[in-house]
C-alpha positions in Angstrom: 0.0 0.0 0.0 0.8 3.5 -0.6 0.4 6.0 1.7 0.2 9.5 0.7 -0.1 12.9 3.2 0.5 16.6 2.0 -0.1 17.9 5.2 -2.0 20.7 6.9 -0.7 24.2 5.0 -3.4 25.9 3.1 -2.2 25.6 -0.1 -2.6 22.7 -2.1 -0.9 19.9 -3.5 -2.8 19.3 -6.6 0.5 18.1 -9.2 1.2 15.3 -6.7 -2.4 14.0 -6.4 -3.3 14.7 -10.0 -0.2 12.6 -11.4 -0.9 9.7 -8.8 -4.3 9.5 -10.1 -3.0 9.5 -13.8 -0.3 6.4 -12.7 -3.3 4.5 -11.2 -5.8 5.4 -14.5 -3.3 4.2 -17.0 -1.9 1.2 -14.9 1.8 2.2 -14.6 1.5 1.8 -10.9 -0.8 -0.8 -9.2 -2.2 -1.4 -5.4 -3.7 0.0 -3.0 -3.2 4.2 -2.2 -4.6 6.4 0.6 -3.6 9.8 0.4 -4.3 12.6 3.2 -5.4 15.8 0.6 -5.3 18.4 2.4 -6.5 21.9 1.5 -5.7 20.6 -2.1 -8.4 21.7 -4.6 -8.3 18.5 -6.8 -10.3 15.4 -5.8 -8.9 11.9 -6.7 -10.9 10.0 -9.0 -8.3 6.3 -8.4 -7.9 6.3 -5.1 -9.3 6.7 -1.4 -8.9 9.8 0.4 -9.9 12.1 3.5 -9.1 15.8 3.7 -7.4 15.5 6.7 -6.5 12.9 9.2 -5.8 12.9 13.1 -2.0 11.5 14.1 -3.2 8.1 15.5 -4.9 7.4 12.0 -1.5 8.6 10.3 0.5 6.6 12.2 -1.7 3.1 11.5 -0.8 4.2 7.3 2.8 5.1 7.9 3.4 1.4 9.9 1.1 -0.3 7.4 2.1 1.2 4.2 5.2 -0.2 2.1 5.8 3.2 0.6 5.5 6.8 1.9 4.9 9.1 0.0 5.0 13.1 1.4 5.3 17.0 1.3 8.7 18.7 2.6 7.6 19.3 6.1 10.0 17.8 8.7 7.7 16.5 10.6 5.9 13.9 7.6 9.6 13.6 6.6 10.5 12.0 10.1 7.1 10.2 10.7 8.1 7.1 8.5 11.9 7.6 9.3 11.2 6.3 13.3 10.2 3.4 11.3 12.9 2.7 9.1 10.8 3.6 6.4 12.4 5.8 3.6 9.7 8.4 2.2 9.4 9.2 -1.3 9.3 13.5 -0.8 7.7 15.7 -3.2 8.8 19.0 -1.9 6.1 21.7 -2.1 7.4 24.6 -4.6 6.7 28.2 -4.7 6.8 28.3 -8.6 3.4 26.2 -8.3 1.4 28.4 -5.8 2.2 25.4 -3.3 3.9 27.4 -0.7 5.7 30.9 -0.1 9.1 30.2 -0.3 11.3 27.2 -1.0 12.2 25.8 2.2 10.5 22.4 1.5 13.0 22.3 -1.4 16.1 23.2 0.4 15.1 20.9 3.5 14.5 17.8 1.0 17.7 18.4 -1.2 19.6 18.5 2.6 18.2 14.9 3.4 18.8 13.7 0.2 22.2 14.6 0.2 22.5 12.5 3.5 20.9 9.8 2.2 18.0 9.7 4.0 15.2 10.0 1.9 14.1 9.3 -2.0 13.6 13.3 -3.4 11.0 13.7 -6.3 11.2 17.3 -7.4 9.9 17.0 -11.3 6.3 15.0 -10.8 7.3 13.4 -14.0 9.8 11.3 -12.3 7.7 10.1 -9.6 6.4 6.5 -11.4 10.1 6.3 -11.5 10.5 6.8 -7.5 7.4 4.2 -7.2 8.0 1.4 -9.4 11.9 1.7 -8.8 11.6 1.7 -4.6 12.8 -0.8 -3.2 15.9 -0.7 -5.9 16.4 3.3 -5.2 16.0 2.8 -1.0 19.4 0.4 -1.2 21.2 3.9 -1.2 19.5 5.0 1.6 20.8 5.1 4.8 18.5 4.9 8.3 20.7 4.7 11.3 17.7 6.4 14.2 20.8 6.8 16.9 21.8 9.7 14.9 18.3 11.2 15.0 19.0 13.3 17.8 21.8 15.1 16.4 20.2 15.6 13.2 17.3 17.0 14.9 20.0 19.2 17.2 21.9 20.3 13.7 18.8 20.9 11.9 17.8 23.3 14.8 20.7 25.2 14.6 20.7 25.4 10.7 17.0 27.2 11.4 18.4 29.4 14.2 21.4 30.6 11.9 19.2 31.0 9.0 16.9 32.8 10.8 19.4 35.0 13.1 17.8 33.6 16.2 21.1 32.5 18.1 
């Protein structure tokens, strides 16, 4: 199963959940998908969905799902992480009305750089990230002891970025 979450900001998602629906419609990726839409304006027409979802329901689709699929927000980045899951990220970008700057983008090319997650920044590469997962995770590296000090590093990358010392 594929689990899919954009998260809670209040502008949409729509290229991610359009092109999943497209994948499912012309059969070039197959199962079962649940996504969490969001304030996202488009509805899926493949696929089960709820707008939003409260954490205990997000955390029974992260531990069942074999593939993760989310926004650029830290805190769906590290959901499936705790559980040695590697998500697929599909960073929200300012170019498509999804957010108001590109943080998303430079917070997923970080953890990609590291290893740590599978990025997707052109939609028309994400079949690719699907149907190529369990190849592309190989290269991925989880090792949770180092959590902590990513989280303590990531904190100070914010502080310094944003002059708050």
């Amino acid at each position: 199963m594929i689990f899919v979450t954009v998260g809670t900001h209040e502008q949409g998602l729509d290229r991610l959940l359009v092109e999943l629906d497209r994948l499912i419609e012309t059969k070039e990726i197959e199962g079962k998908v649940f996504a969490q839409i969001g304030y996202s304006k488009y509805i899926p027409r493949n696929y089960e969905y709820k707008t939003m979802i409260g954490y205990d329901e997000m955390d029974q689709y992260v531990r069942k799902s074999d593939i993760v699929i989310t926004h650029g927000g830290p805190g769906s980045i590290f959901h499936p992480l705790q559980y040695s899951k590697i998500p697929i990220v599909v960073p929200r970008n300012p170019e498509f009305n999804e957010h108001v700057d590109d943080h998303q983008i430079l917070f997923t090319k970080r953890l990609e750089k590291e290893s740590k997650i599978l990025a997707v920044y052109d939609i028309d590469k994400l079949k690719a990230a699907i149907n190529g997962y369990e190849d592309l995770i190989l290269g991925c590296q989880i090792n949770n002891s180092d959590k902590k000090s990513f989280i303590k590093n990531f904190d100070q990358l914010i502080r310094t970025k944003l002059k708050i010392v």
